[in-house]
ZAMARGU-4260 file (C-alpha; in steps of 0.2 Angstrom, whole numbers, plus 5000, padded with zeros to 4 digits):
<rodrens>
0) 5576/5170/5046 | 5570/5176/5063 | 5562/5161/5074 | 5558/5160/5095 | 5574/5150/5101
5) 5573/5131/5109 | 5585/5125/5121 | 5594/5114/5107 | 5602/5132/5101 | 5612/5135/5118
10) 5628/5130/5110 | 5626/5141/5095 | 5621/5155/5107 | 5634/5153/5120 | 5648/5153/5107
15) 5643/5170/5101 | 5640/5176/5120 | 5656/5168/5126 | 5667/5181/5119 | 5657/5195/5126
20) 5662/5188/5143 | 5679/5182/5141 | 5685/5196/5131 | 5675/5210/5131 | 5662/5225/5144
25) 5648/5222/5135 | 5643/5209/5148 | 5648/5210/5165 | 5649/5191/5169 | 5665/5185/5174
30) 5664/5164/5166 | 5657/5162/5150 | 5640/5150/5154 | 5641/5134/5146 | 5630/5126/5135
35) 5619/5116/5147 | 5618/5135/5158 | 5612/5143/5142 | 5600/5127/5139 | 5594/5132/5154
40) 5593/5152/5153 | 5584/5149/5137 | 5569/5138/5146 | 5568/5151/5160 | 5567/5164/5151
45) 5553/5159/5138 | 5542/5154/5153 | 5538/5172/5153 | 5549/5183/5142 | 5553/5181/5123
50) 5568/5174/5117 | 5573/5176/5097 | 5588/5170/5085 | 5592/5175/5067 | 5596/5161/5057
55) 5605/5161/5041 | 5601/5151/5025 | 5615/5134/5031 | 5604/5134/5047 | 5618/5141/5057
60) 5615/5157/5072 | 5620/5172/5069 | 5613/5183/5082 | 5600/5182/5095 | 5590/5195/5107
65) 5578/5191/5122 | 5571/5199/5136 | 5572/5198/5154 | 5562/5203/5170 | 5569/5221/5173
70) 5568/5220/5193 | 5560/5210/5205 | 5546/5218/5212 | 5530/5218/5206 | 5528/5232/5203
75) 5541/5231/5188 | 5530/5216/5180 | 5529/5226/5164 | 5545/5232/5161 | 5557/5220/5151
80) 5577/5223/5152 | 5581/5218/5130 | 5598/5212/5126 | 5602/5209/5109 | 5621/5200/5102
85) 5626/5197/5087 | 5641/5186/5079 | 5655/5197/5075 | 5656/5193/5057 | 5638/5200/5056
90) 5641/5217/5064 | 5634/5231/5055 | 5623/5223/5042 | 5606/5228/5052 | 5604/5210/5061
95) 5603/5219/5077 | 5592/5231/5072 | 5582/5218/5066 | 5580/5206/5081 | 5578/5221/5093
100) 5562/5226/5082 | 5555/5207/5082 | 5558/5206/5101 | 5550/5224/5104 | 5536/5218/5094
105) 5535/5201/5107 | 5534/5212/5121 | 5520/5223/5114 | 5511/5206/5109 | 5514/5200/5125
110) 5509/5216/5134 | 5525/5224/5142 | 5524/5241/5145 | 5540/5248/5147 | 5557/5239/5137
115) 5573/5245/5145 | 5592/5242/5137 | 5607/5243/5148 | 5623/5246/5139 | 5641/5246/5145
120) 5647/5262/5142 | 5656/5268/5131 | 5649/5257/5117 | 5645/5270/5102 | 5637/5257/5090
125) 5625/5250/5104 | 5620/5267/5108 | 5615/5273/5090 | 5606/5257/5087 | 5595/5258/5103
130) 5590/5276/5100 | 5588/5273/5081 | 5574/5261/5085 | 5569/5272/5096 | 5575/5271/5115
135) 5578/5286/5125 | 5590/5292/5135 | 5587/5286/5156 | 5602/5288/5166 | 5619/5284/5168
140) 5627/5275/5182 | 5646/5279/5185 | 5659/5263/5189 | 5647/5253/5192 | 5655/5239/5184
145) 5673/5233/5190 | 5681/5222/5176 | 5699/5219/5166 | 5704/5228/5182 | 5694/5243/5178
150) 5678/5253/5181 | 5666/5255/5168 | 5648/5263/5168 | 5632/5258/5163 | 5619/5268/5154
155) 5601/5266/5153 | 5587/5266/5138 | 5570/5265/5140 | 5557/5263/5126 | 5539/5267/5131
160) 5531/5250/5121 | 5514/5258/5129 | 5499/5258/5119 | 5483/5269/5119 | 5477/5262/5138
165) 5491/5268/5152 | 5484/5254/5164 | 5493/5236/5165 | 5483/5221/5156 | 5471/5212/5171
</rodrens>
């Protein structure tokens, strides 16, 4: 079951984010934010942005994906960076696929133009997931990241959510 998050999930959440941080590139934070941080994140974010979680039948989260303010600047108002992260257990079973769907559906419903994903490369299964859905290809930024005493790049999808009407809601 798919369902907006409330901040009463930040524990849930940061445990699945938490080894992504500690352990992993796929994030380029450096401390694992705590359940009171992620409380907060979560009521940040839905003041503008949405914010999803899958649930399974015991109640229990098993994946999550939101949307944040890409850049800024005004003129970026419309464009949404998605992240999406998914319990380990529940890898390869289509969860990601389907919370990226629902929260590119928000972000239509909610009139963002542009959604754009930012993926730690390399990272083949994010890759094919994004542009099975339907992201394209936008760039790539060599060692941009320094972590585990390494560099690692970044690439960049876009997904044109756009509509009929290429001007920006009033």
């Amino acid at each position: 079951m798919l369902r907006p998050a409330i901040p009463n999930d930040a524990a849930q959440i940061a445990a699945i984010y938490a080894p992504f941080v500690d352990r992993g590139v796929v994030s380029f934070e450096s401390i694992a934010p705590d359940t009171t941080e992620m409380a907060q994140r979560i009521e940040r974010t839905l003041e503008t942005h949405p914010w999803l979680v899958a649930e399974n039948e015991s109640g229990d989260i098993t994946g999550y994906a939101y949307a944040t303010r890409f850049r800024d600047r005004a003129a970026y108002r419309f464009a949404a960076e998605t992240s999406v992260y998914i319990r380990p257990t529940e890898h390869r079973r289509g969860l990601g696929t389907e919370l990226s769907l629902a929260l590119l559906d928000a972000l239509r419903a909610a009139r963002f133009r542009i959604a754009v994903a930012v993926i730690t490369l390399p990272n083949d299964p994010s890759v094919r997931m994004h542009e099975r859905i339907g992201y394209q290809p936008a760039g790539r930024l060599p060692a941009i990241g320094w972590k585990f005493d390494r560099w690692h790049d970044i690439g960049y999808w876009s997904l044109d959510l756009g509509g009929e009407d290429p001007r920006p809601p009033a």
